[in-house]
HTML snippet that shows the backbone in 3Dmol.js (N, CA, C, O; Angstrom):
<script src="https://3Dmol.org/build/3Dmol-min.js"></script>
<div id="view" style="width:600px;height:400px;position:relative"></div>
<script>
const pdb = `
ATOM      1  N   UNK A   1      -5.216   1.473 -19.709  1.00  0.00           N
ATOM      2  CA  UNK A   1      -4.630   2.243 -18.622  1.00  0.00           C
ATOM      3  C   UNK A   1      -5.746   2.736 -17.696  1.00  0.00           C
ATOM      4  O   UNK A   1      -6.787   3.259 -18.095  1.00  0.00           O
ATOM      5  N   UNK A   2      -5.378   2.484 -16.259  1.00  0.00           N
ATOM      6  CA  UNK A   2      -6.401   3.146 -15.115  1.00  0.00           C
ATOM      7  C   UNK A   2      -6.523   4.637 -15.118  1.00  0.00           C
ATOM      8  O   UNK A   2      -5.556   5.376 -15.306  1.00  0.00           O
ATOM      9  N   UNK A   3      -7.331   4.913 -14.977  1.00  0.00           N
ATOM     10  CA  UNK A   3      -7.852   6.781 -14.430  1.00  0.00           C
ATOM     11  C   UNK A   3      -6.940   6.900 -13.215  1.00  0.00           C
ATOM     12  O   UNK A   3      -6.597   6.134 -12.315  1.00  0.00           O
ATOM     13  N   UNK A   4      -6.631   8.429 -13.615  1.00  0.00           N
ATOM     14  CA  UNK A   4      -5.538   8.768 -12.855  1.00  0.00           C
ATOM     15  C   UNK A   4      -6.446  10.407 -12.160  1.00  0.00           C
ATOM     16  O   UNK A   4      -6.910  11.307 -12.860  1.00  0.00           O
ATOM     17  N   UNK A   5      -6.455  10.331 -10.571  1.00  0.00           N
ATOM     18  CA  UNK A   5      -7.106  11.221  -9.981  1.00  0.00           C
ATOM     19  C   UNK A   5      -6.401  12.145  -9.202  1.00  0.00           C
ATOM     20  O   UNK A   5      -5.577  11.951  -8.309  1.00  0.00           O
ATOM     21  N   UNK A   6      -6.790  13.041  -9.614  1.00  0.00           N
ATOM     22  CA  UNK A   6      -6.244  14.476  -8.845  1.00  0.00           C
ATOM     23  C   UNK A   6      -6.811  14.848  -7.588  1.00  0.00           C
ATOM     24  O   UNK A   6      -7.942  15.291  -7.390  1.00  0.00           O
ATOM     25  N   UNK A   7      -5.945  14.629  -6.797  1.00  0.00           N
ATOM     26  CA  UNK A   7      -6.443  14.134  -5.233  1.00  0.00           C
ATOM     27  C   UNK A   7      -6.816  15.709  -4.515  1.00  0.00           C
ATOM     28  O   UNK A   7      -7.458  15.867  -3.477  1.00  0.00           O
ATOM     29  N   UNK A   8      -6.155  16.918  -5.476  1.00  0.00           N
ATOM     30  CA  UNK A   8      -6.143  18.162  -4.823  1.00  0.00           C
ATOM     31  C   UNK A   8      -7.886  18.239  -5.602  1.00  0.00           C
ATOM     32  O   UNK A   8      -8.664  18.601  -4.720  1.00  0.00           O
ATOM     33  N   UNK A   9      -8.336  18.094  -6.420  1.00  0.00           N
ATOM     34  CA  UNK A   9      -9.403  18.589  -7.089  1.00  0.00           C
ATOM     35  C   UNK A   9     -10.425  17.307  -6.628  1.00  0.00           C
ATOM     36  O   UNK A   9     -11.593  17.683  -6.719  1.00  0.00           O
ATOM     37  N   UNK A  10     -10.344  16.276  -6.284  1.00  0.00           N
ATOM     38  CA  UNK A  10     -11.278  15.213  -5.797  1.00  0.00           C
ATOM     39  C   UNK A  10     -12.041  15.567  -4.199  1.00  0.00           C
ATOM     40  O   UNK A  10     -11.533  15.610  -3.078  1.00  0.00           O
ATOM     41  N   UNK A  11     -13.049  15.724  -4.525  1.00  0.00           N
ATOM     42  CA  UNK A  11     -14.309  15.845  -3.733  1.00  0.00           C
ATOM     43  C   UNK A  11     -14.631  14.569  -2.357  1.00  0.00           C
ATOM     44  O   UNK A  11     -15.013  14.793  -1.208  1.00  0.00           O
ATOM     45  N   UNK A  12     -14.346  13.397  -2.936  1.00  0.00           N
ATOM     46  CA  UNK A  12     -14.773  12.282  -2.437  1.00  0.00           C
ATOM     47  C   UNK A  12     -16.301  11.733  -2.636  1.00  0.00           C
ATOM     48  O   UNK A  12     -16.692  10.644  -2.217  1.00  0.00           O
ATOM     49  N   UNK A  13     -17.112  12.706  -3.369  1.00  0.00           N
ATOM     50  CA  UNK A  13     -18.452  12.441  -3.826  1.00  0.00           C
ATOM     51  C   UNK A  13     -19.109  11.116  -3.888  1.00  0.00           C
ATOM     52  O   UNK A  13     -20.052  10.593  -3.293  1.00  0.00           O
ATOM     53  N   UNK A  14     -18.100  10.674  -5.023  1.00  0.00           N
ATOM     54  CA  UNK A  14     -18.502   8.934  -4.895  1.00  0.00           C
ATOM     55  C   UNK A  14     -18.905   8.949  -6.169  1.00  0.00           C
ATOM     56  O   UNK A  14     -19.500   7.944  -6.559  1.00  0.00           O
ATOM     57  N   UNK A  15     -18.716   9.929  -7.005  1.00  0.00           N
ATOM     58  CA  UNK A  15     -19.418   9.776  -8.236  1.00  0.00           C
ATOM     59  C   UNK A  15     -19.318   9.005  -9.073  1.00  0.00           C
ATOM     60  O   UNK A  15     -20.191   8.220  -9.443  1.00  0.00           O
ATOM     61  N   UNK A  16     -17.845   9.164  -9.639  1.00  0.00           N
ATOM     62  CA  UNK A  16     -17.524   8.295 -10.254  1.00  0.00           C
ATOM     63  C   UNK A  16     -17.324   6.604  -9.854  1.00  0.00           C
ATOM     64  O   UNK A  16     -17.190   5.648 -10.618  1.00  0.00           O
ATOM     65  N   UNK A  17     -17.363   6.648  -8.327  1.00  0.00           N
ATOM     66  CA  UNK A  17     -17.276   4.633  -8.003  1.00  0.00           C
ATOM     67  C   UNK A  17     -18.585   4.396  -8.280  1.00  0.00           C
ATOM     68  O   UNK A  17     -18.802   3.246  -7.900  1.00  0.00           O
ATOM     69  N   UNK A  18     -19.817   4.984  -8.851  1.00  0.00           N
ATOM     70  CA  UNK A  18     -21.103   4.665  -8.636  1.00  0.00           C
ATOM     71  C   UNK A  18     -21.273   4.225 -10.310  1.00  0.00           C
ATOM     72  O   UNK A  18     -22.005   3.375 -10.817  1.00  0.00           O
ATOM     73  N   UNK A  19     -20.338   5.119 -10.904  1.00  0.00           N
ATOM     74  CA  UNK A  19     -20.636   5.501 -12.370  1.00  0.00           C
ATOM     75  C   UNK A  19     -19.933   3.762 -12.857  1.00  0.00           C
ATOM     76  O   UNK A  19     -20.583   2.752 -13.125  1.00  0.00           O
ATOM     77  N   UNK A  20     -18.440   3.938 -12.830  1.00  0.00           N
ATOM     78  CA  UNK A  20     -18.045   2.552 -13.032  1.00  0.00           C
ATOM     79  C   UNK A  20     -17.970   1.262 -13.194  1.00  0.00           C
ATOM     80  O   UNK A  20     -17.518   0.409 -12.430  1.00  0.00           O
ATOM     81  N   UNK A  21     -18.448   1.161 -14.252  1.00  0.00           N
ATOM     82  CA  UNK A  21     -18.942  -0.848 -14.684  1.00  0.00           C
ATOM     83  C   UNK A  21     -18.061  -1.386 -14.192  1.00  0.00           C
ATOM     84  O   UNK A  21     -18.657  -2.414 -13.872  1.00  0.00           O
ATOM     85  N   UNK A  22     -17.121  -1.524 -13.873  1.00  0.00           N
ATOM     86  CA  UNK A  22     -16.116  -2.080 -13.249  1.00  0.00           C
ATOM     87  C   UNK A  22     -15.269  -2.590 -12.169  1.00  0.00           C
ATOM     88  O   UNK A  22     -14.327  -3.337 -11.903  1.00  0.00           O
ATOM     89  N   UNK A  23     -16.535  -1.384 -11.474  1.00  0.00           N
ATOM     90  CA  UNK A  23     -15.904  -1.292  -9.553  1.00  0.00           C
ATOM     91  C   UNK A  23     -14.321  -1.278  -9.546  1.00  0.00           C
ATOM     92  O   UNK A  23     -13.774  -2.122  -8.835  1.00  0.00           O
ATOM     93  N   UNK A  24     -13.353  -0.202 -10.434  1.00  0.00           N
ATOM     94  CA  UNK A  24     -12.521  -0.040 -10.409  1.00  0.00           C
ATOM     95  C   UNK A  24     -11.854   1.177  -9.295  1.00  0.00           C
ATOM     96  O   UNK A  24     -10.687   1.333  -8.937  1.00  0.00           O
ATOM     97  N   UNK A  25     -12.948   1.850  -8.973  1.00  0.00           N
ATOM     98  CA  UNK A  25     -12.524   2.898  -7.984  1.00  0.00           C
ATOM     99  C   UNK A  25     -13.113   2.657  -6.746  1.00  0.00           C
ATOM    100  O   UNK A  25     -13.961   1.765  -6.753  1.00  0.00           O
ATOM    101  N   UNK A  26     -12.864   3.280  -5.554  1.00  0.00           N
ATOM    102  CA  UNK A  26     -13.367   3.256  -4.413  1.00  0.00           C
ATOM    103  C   UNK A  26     -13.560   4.472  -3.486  1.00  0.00           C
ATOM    104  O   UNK A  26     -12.880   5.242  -4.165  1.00  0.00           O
ATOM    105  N   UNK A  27     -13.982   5.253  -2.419  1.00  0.00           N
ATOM    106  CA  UNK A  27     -13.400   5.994  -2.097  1.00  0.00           C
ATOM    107  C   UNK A  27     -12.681   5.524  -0.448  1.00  0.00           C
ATOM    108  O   UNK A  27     -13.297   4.932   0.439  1.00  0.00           O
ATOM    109  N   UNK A  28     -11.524   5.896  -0.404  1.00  0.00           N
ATOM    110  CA  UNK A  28     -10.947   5.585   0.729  1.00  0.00           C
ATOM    111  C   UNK A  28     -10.066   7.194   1.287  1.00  0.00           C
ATOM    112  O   UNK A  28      -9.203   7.858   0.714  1.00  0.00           O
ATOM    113  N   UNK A  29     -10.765   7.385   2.645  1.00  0.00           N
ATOM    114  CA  UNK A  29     -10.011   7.980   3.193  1.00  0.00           C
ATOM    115  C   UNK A  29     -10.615  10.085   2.312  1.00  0.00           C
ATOM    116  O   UNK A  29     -10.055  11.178   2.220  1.00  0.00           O
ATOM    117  N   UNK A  30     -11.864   9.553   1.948  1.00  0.00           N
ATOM    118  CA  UNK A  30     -12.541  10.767   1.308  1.00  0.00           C
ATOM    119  C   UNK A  30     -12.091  10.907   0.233  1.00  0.00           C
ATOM    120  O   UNK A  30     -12.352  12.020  -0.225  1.00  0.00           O
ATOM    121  N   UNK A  31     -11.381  10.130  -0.564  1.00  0.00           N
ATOM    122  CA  UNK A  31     -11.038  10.712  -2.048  1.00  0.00           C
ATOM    123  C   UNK A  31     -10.849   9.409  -2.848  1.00  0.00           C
ATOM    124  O   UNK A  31     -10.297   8.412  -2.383  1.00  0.00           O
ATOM    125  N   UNK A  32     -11.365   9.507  -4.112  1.00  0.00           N
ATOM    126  CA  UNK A  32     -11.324   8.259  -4.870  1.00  0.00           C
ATOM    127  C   UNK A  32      -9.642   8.086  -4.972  1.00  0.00           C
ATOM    128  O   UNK A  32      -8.652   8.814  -5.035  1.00  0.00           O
ATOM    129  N   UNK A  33     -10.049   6.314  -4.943  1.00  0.00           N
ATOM    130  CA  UNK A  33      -9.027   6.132  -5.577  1.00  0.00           C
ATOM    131  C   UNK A  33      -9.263   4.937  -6.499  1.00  0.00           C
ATOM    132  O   UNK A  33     -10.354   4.421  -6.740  1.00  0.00           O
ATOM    133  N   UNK A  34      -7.917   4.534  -7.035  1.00  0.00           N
ATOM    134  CA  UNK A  34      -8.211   2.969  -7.875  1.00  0.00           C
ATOM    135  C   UNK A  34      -7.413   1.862  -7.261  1.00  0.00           C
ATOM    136  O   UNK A  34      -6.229   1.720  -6.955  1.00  0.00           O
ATOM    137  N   UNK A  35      -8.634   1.035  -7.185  1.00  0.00           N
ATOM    138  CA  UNK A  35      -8.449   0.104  -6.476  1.00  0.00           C
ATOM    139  C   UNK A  35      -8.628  -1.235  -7.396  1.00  0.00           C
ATOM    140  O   UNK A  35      -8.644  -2.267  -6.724  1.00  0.00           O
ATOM    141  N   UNK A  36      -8.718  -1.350  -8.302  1.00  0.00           N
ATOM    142  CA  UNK A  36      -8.496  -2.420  -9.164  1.00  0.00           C
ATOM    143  C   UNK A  36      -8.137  -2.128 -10.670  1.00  0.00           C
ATOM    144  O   UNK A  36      -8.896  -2.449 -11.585  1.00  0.00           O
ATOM    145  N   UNK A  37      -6.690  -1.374 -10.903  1.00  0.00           N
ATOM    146  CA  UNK A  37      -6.325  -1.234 -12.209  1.00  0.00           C
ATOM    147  C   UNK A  37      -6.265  -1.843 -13.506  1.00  0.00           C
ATOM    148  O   UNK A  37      -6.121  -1.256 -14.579  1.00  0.00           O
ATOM    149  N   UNK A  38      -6.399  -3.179 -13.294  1.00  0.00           N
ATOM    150  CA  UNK A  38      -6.538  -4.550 -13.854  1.00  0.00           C
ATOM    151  C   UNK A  38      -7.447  -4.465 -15.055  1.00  0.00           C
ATOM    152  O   UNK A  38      -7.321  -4.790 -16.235  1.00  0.00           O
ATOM    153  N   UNK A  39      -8.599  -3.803 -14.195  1.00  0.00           N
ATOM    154  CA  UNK A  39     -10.477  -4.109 -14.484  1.00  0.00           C
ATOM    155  C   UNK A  39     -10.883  -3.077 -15.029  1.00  0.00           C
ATOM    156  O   UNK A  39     -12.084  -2.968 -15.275  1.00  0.00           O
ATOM    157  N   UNK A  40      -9.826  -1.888 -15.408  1.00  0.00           N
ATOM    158  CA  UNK A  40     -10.315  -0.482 -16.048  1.00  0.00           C
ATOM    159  C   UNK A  40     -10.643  -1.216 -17.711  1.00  0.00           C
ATOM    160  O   UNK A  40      -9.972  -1.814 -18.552  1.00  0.00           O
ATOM    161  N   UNK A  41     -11.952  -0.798 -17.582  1.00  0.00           N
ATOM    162  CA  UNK A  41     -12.148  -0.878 -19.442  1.00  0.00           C
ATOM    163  C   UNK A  41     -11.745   0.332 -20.309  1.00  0.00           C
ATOM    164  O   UNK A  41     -11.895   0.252 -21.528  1.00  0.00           O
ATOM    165  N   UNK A  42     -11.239   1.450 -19.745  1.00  0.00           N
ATOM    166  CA  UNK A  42     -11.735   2.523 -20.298  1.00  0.00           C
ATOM    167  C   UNK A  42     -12.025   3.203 -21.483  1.00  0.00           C
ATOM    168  O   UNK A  42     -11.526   3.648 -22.516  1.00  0.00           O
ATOM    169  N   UNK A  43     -13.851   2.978 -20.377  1.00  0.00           N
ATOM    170  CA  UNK A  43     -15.013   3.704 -21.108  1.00  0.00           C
ATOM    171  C   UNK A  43     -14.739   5.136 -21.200  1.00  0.00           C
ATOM    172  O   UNK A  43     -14.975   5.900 -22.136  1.00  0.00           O
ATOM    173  N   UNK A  44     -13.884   5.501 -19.407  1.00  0.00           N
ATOM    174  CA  UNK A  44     -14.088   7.135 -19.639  1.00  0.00           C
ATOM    175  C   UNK A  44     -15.368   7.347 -18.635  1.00  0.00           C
ATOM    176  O   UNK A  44     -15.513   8.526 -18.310  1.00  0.00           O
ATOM    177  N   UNK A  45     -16.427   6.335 -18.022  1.00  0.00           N
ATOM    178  CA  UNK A  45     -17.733   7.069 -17.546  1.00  0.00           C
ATOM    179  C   UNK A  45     -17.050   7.666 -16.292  1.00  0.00           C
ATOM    180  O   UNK A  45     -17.356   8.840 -16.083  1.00  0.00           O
ATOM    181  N   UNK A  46     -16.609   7.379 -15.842  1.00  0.00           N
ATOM    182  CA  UNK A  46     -15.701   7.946 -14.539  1.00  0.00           C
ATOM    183  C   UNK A  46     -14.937   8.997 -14.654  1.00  0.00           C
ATOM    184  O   UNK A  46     -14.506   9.513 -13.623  1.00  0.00           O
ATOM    185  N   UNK A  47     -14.613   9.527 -15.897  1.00  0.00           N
ATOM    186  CA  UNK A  47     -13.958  11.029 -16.310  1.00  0.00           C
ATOM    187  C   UNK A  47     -15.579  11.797 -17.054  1.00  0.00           C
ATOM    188  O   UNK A  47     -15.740  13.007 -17.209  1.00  0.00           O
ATOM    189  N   UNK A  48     -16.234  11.104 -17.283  1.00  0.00           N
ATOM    190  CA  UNK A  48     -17.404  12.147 -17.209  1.00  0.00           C
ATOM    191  C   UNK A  48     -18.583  12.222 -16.402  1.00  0.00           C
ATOM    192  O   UNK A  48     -19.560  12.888 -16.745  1.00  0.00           O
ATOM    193  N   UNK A  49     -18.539  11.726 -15.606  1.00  0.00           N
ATOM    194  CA  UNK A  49     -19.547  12.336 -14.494  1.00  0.00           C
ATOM    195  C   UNK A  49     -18.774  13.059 -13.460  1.00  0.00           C
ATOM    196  O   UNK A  49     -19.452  13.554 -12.560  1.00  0.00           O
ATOM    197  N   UNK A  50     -17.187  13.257 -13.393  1.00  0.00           N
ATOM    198  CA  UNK A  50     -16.527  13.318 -12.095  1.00  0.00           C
ATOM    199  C   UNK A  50     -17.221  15.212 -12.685  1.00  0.00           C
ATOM    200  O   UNK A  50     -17.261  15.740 -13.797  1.00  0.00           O
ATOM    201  N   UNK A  51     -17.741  15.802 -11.005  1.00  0.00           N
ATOM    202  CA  UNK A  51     -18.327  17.000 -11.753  1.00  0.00           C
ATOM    203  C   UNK A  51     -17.096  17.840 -11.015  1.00  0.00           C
ATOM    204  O   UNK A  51     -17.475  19.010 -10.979  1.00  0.00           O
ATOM    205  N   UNK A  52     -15.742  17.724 -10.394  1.00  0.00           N
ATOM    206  CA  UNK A  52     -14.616  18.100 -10.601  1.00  0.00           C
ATOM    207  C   UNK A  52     -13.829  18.383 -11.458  1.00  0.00           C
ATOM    208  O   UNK A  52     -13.111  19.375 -11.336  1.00  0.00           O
ATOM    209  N   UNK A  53     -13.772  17.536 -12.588  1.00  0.00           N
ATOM    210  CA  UNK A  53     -12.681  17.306 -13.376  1.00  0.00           C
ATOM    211  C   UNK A  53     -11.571  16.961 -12.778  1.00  0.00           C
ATOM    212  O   UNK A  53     -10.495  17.542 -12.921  1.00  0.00           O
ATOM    213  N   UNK A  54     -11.811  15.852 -11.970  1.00  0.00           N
ATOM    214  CA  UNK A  54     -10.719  15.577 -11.069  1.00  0.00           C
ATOM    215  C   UNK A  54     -10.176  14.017 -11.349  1.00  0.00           C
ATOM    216  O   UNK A  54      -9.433  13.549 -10.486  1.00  0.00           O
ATOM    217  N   UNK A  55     -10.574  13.017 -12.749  1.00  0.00           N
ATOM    218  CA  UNK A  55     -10.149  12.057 -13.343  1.00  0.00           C
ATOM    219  C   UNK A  55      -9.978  12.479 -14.474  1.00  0.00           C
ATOM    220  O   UNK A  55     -10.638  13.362 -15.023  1.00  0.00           O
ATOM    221  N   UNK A  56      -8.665  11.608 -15.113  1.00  0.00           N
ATOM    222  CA  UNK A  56      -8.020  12.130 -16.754  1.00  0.00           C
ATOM    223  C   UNK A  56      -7.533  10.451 -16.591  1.00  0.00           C
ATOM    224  O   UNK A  56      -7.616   9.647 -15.663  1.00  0.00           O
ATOM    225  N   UNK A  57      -6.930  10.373 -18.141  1.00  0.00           N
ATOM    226  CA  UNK A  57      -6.617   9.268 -18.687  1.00  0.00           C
ATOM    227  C   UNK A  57      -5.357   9.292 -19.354  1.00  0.00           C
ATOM    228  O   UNK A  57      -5.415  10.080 -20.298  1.00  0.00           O
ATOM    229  N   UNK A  58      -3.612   8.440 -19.185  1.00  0.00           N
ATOM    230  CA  UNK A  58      -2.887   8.495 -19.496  1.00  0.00           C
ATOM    231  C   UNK A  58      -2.771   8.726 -20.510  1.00  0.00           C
ATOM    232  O   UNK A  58      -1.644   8.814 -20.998  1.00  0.00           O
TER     233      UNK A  58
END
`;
const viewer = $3Dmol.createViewer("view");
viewer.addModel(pdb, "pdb");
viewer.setStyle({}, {cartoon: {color: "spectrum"}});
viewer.zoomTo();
viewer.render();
</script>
């Protein structure tokens, strides 16, 4: 399952699209989103660097 982002608590930082083996996120429009759900391994590195707490996992 893809990371699911809380668009009120998302920064647009970029943190987590940087963090991501996967290039599963992007930011568009200042706030991550996911842009290739397919390709989520989830590791999770994208729920721990987000320094929001603004990615969680179904």
């Amino acid at each position: 399952m893809p990371p699911i982002i809380d668009l009120e608590k998302c920064t647009g930082c970029g943190t987590c699209v940087q963090t991501c083996p996967a290039e599963v996120l992007a930011v568009n429009d200042g706030k991550a989103k996911v842009v290739k759900p397919d390709e989520c391994l989830e590791c999770r590195a994208c729920d721990a660097s987000c320094p929001t707490n603004a990615i969680s996992f179904p």
